[in-house]
N, C-alpha and C positions, 0 to 999 in steps of 0.2 A: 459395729462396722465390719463389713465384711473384709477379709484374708481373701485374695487373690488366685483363682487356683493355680498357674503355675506356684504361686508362693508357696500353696499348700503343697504340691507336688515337692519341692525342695528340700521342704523343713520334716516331710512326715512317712516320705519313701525310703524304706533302708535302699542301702547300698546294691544290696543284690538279694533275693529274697527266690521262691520258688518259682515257676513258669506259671502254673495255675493262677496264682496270686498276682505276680505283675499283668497278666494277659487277662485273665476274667475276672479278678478282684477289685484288685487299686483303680480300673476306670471309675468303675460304679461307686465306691466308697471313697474314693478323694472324692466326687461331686454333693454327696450325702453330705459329708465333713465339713462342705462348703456352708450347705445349706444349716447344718446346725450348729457351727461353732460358734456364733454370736450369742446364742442362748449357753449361760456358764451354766444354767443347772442339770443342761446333759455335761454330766462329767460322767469320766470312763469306765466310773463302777456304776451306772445308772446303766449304759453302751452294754454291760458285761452282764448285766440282770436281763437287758431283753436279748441278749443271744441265748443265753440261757430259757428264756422263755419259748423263742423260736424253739429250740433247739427239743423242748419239750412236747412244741407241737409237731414238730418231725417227728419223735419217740411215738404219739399219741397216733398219728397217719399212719407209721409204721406197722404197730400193733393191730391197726384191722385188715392190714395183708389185701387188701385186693387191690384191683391195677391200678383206680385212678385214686386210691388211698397212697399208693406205694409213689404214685406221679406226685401228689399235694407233700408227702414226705421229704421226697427228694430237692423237689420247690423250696419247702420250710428250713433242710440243714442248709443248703447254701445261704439263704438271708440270715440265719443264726451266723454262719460264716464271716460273711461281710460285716453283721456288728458288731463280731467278733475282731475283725479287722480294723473297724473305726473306734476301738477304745483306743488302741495305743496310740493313731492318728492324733485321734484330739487331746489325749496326754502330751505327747511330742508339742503339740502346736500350743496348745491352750497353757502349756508349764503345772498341769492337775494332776499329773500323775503322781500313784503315792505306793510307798512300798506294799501297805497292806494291799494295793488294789492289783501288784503285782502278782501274790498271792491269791488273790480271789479269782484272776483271771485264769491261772494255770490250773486250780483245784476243778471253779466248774464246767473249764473245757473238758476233763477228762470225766468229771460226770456225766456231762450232754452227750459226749461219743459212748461210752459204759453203756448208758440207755437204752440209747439209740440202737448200739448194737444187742440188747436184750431185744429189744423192743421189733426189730427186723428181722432179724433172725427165727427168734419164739412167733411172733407172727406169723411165719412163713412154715414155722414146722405146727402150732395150730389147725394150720389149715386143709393140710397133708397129712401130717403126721410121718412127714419124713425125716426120719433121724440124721440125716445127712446136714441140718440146718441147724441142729443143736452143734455139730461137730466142725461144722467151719464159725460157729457164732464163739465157741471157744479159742477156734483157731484167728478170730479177729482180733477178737481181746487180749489174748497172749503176744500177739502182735505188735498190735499198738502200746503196750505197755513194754515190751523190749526195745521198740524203736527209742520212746521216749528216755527209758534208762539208757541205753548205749549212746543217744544226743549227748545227755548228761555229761556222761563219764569221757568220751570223745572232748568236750568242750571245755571242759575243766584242763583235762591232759593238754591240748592245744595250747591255753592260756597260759599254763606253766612254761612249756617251752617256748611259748613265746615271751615270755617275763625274763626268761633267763640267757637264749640264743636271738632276739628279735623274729618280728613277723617273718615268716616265709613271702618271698618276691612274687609278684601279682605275674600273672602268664600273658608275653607280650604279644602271640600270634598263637595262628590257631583257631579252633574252635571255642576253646575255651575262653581268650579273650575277645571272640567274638558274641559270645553270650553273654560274658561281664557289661561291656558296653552297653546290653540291654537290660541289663538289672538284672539278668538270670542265672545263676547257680550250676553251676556243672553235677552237681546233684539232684539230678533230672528225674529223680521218682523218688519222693522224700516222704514223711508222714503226712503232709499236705494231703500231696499227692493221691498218696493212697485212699484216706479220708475220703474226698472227694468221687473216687472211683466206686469205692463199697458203699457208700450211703447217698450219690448221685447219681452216677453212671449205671449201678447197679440195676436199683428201681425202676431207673427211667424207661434202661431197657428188657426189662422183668430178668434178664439174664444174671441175677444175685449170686448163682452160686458161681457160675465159672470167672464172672467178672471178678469176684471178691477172690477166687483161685490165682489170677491172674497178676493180680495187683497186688497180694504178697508176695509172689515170686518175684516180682519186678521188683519191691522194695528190700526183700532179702536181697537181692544182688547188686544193688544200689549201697546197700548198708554193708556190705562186703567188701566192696571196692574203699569204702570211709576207710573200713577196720585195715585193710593192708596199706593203703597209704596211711594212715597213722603208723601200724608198725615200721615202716620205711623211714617216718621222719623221726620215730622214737629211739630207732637203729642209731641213725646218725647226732640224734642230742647226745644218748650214749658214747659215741666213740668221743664228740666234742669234749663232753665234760672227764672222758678217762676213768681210770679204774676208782671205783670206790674206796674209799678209805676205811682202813683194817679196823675193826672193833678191837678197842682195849679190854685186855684180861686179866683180872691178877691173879693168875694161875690154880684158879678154885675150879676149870671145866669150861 
């Protein structure tokens, strides 16, 4: 029996999630989700092995570097995307989701990107043998693996203070609560984001290296603006909780 898509729209759309995601994702994969959720034996590590597969054939386009190699690339990480985006859909909906498969999805996302960016990059300096593409394909990968740790460590930190001081108050006017209302994130160039730009945008428009330039700058500034508004509200947990309590000594140093 089929689930309803507004149904599915309720039960499987976070709260607020990226712009890429709400705007070119969740249309296409809440409809997907529709279409397969009656069938239990797509469950979301099944969803999570064929993005991974995609995602392989994006690596595979990648690697022979020419233009409409680079077009069939850019085509393949997006659908790796989206079903990548309908495991946790049909976990949510279907009640299938399971720790390990939270684990499997996080490890071979960062595999499929790793690739992906060996695979575009070295492709592209293959082909040329321009060293410039070994040097931002570094600069990709050191990238997306400080985003992911500073997510981390941001969200952790977050949870704390808010376990101990309560959530921060949702922003009633504004921009910001004008994007809320649309599911969208005031953190307008995120890992998504980025993602999206260097292994879609990128190819699409042969323009890889400035585009992929671009779009860490964009995400370093993004990811700056998290790090001082965390200092701001870590400031004031701080002054909330008062001075730390003295360590006992018994007078050995």
């Amino acid at each position: 029996m089929r689930v309803p898509l507004a149904e599915i729209r309720e039960r499987t759309y976070k709260p607020v999630d990226a712009w890429w995601t709400v705007l070119l994702v969740d249309p296409l994969a809440s409809r997907l989700v529709w279409l397969i959720a009656p069938y239990r034996r797509v469950t979301p590590n099944v969803l999570t092995l064929v993005a991974t597969v995609l995602g392989a054939g994006a690596a595979v386009a990648f690697a022979r570097g020419d233009r409409w190699s680079l077009v069939a690339g850019a085509v393949l990480f997006h659908l790796s995307f989206v079903a990548d985006c309908m495991d946790g859909k049909i976990a949510r909906l279907n009640g299938t989701g399971t720790i390990f498969g939270q684990w499997l999805d996080f490890v071979l996302d960062r595999v499929r990107v790793f690739f992906c960016a060996l695979a575009l990059f070295g492709g592209q300096y293959a082909r040329g043998h321009d060293v410039t593409y070994l040097w931002m394909m570094a600069v990709a990968i050191f990238l997306d693996l400080i985003r992911y740790v500073n997510g981390g460590q941001v969200a952790k930190v977050r949870s704390g203070m808010a376990a101990e001081f309560g959530a921060p108050a949702e922003p009633r006017g504004g921009t910001a609560a004008r994007l809320r209302r649309h599911r969208i994130r005031t953190h307008l160039f995120s890992g998504i984001e980025y993602e999206m730009f260097v292994y879609l945008i990128g190819p699409l428009t042969g323009l890889i290296l400035p585009v992929t330039a671009a779009a860490g700058a964009a995400m370093l500034f993004f990811e700056l603006i998290v790090v001082l508004r965390l200092f701001q509200a870590a400031r004031l947990a701080d002054s909330l909780a008062g001075p730390a309590p003295a360590e006992h000594t018994d007078g050995h140093g």
